[in-house]
NUKE-518138 format. One line per field, with one value per residue (C-alpha): residue in one letter; x, y, z. Coordinates in steps of 0.001 Angstrom, whole numbers, plus 524288, in hexadecimal, padded with zeros to 5 digits. Each point is the difference from the previous one (the first is absolute). Layout:
aa	a,...
east	X,...
north	Y,...
up	Z,...
This chain:
aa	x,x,x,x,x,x,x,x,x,x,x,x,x,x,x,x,x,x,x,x,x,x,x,x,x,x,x,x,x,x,x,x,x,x,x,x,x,x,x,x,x,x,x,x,x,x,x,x,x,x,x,x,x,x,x,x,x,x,x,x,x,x,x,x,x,x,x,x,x,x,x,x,x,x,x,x,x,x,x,x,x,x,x,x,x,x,x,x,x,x,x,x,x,x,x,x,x,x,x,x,x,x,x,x,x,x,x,x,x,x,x,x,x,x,x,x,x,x,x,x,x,x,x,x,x,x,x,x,x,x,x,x,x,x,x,x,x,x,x,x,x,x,x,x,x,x,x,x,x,x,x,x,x,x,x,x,x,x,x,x,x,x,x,x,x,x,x,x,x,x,x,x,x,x,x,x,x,x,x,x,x,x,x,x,x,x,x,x,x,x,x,x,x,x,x,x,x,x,x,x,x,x,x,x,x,x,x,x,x,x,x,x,x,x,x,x,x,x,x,x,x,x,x,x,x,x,x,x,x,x,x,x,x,x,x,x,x,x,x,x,x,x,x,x,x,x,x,x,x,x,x,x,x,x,x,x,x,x,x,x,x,x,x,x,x,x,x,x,x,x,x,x,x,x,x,x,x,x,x,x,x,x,x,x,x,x,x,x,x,x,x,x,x,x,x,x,x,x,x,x,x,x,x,x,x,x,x,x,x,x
east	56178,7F2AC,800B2,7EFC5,7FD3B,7F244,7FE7E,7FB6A,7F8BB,7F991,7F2C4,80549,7F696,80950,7FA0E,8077D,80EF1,7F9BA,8056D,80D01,7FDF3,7FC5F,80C0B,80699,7FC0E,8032F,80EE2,7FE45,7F91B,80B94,809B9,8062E,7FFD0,7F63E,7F860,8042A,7F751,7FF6F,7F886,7FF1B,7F869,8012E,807D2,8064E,7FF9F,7F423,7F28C,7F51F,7F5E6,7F196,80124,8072D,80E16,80BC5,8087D,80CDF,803FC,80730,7FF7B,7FCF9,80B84,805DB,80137,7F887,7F6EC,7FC72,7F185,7FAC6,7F313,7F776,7F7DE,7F349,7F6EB,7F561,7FA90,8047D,808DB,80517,80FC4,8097F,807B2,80B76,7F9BC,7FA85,80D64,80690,7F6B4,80170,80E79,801EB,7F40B,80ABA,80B2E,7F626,7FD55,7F2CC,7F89C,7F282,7F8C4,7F76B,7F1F5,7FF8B,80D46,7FC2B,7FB86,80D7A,80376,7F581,804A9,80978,7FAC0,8051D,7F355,7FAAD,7FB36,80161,7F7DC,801BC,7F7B7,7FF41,7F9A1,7F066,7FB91,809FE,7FEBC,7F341,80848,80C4D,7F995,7F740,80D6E,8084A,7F88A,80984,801D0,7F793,7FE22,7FCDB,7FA5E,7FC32,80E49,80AA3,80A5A,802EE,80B75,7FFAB,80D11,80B03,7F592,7FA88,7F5F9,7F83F,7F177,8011D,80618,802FD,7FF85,80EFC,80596,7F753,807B4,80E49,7FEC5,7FB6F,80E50,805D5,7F95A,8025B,80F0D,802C9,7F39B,7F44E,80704,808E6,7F1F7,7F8D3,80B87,7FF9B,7F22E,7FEEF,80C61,7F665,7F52B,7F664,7F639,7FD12,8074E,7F5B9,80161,80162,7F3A5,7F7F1,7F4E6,803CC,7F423,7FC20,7F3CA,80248,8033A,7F1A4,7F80C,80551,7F901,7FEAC,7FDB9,80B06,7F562,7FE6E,80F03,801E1,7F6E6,8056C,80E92,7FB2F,7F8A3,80D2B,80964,7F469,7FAE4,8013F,7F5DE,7F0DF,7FF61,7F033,7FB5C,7FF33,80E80,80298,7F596,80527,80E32,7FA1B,7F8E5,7F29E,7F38E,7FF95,7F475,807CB,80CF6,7F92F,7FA0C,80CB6,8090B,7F55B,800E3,80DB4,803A5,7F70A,7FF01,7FA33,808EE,7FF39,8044D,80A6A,805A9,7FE77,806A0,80BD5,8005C,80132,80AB1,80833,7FD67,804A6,80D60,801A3,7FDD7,8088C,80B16,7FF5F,8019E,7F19F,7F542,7F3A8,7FA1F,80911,7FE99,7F162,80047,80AA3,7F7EF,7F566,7F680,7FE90,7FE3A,80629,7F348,7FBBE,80CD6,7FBD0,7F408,805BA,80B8E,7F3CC,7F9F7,80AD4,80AD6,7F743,8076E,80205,80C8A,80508,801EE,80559,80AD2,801A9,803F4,80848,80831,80031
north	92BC5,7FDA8,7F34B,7F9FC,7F5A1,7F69A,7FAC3,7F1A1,7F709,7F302,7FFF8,80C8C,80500,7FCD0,80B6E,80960,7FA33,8079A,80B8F,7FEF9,7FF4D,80D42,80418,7F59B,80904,80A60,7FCF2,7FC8F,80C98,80934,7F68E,80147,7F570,809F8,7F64F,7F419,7F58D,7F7BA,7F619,7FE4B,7F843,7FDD3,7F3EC,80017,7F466,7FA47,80613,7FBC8,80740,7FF3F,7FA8E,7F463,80060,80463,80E48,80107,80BC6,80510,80046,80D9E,80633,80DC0,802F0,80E1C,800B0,80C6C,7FA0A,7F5B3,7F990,7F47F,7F7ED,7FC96,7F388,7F9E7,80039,80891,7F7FC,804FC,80677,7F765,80636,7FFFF,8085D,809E2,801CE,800F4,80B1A,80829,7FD61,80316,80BCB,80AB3,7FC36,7FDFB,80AE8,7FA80,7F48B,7F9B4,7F4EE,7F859,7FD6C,7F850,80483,80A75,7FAC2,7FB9E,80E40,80342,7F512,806EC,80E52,80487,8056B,80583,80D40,7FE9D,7FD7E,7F07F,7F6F7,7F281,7F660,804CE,7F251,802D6,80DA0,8001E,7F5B9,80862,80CD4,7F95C,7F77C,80CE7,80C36,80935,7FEA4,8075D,7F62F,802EC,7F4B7,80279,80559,7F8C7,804DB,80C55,805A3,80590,80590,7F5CD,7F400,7FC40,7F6F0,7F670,7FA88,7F07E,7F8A5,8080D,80DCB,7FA52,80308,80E2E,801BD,7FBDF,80A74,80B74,7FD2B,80059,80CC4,80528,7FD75,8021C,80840,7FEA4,7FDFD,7F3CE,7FAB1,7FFA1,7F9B9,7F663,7FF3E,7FDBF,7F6B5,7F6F4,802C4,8052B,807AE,80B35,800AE,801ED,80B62,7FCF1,8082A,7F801,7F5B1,7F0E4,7FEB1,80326,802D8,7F5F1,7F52C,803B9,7FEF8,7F43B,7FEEA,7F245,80299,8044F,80B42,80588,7FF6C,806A9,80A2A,8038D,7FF52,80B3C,80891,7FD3C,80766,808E0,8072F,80B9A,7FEF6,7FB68,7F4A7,7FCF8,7F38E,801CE,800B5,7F48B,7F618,804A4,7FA7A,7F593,7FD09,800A3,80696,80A46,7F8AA,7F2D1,80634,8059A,7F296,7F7C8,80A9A,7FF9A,7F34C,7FCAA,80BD1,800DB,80FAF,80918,803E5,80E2F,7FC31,7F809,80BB3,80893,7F75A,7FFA9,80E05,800D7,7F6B3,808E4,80AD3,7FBC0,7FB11,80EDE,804DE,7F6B1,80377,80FBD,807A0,80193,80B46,7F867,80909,7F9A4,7F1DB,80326,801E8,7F743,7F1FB,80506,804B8,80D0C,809EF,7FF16,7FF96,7F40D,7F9EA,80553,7F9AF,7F379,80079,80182,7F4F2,7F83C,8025D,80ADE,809F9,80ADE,7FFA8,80C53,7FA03,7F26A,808E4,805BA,7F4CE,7FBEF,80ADF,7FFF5
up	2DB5E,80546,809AD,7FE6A,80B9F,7FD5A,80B0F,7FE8C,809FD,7FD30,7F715,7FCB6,7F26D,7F4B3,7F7C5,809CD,7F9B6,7F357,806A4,7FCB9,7F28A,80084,80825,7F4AE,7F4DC,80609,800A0,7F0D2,7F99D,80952,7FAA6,80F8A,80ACD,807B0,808A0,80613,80491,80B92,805EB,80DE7,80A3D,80E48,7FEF3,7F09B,7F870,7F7C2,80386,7F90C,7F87E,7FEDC,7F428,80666,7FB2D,807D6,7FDD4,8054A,80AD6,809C8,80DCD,806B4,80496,802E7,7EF62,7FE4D,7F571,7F8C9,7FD24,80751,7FCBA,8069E,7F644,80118,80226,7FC6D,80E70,80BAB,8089A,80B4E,7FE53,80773,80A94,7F981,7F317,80909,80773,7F1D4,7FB92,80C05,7FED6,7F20A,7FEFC,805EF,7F632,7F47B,7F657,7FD2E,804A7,7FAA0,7FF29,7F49F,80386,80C95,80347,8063B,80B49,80221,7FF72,809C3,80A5C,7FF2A,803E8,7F36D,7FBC2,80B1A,7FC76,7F1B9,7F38E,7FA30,7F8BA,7FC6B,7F894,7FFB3,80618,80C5D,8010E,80AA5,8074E,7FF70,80439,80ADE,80507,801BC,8019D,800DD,7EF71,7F572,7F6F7,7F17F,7FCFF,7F1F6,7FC0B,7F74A,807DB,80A15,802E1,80E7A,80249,7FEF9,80088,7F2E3,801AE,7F58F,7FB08,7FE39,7F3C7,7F478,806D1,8038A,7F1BA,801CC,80E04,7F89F,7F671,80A47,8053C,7F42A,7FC13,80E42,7FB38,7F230,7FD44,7F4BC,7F564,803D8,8052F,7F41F,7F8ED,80A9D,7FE62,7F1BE,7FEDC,80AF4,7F642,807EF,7FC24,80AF0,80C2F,809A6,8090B,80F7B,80221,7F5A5,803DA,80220,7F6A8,7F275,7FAE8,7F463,80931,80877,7F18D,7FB4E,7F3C9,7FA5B,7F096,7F6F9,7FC76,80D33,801D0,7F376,802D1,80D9E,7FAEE,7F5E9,809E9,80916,7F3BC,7FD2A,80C59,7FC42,7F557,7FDC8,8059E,7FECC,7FEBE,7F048,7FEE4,80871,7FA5A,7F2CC,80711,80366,7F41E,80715,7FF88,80B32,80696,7FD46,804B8,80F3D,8028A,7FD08,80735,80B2D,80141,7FE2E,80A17,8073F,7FCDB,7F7CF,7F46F,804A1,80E81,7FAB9,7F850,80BA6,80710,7F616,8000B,80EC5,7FF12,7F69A,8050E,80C17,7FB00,7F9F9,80C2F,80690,7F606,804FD,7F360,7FBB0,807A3,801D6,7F2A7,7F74B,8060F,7FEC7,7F02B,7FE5B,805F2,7F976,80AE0,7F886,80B40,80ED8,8058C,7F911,803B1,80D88,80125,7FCEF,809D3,8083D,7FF0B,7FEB9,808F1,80A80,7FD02,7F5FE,7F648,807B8,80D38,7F8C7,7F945,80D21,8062D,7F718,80349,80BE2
């Protein structure tokens, strides 16, 4: 059995509890008691969450955990001496040990990431990097894994963290039956952005959301603006001036911009050569794909695949 410690504090984010409904599931799909869950806080009893109601826990004590992870909040406070003595206590006799967004400066009170690769929450990241030089931190990254410290982006990215672990013990295909009894969509990968194209766009119109959601499922094929004003039931001078407006970019940038995004996620996922995730977004040829890594992120798909292996 897999013993899971959250570690609670007061104003602690509430979202972070939806972790053990992933470790939950888990047990339920492998029909086997395979993770246990425990709360814990520096001095047990009722803690209360941001949200303002009160969760029940257990004092710290000598109990070993097999995972051990600090949840986040909505600001940074500073660790009480009592958490940071816990974590340096309980790092040697934990397999793995993480935090949730601004948990992880917790962890680095601690000296736990000296040395190593974390992130956070994007809006705490400069702070976290400038407060304790001695981390690399990724701040656009939903999770990272650096050794045995697994470290998360802010709200949601919690649930992306909780089935990592799961994967990292009962493999893919337990995951994705995980996954799809929680009904989620994609499980984003640790290496992927905290943001999404989509969410930058924002289009206001049901047209200009329809049109994008098609060029989304579509990349791969002629995406001019013909095809998507005919989506969007628009002329194609109509459909540039309303997607313009309501964006904020061209309709051409904004596919490019999807395309990047995908192409990235193949790349992230490790089983694609950059020719194949070339035709298969839709940029046609590597060297237009080139161009565009280029201008977007400085550098060419090549050295980006690089460094993901690394």
């Amino acid at each position: 059995m897999h013993s899971v410690g959250l570690i609670l504090y007061p104003g602690f984010q509430v979202i972070g509890l939806s972790m053990s409904a992933t470790f939950e599931v888990a047990n339920i799909v492998t029909r086997q008691p395979i993770y246990e869950i425990t709360l814990v806080s520096e001095h047990g009893g009722l803690v209360m969450t941001s949200a303002g109601f009160g969760v029940d826990t257990h004092a710290f004590d000598d109990r070993r955990f097999d995972t051990l992870l600090v949840l986040g909040d909505n600001v940074v406070r500073p660790a009480s001496p009592g958490l940071i003595a816990y974590l340096r206590q309980s790092s040697a006799a934990t397999r793995r040990i993480g935090s949730i967004c601004t948990g992880s400066a917790a962890l680095a009170e601690a000296g736990l990431l000296d040395g190593r690769r974390a992130t956070t929450h994007w809006q705490h990241a400069p702070d976290l990097q400038k407060s304790y030089p001695k981390i690399k931190v990724d701040e656009d990254r939903i999770f990272v894994n650096d050794g045995p410290i697994w470290t998360a982006a802010g709200m949601s990215a919690c649930v992306d963290l909780s089935l990592a672990l799961v994967e990292n013990d009962l493999g893919a295909g337990i995951t994705r039956l995980v996954s799809r009894q929680l009904v989620l969509y994609h499980r984003r990968a640790g290496g992927q952005s905290q943001f999404s194209v989509m969410q930058d766009l924002d289009p206001k119109s049901d047209r200009v959301q329809a049109a994008l959601t098609y060029a989304r499922q579509h990349l791969k094929t002629d995406l001019s603006v013909g095809t998507l004003a005919d989506v969007a039931h628009l002329s194609p001078r109509q459909f540039s001036r309303v997607f313009l407006a309501e964006t904020g970019k061209s309709p051409a940038k904004a596919i490019e911009n999807l395309r990047l995004e995908s192409a990235r996620m193949m790349m992230e996922a490790g089983h694609h050569s950059i020719d194949v995730v070339a035709t298969e977004i839709g940029f046609g040829d590597p060297e237009r794909m080139r161009r565009a890594f280029i201008r977007a992120y400085g550098q060419p798909p090549q050295v980006f695949m690089k460094t993901l292996r690394a």
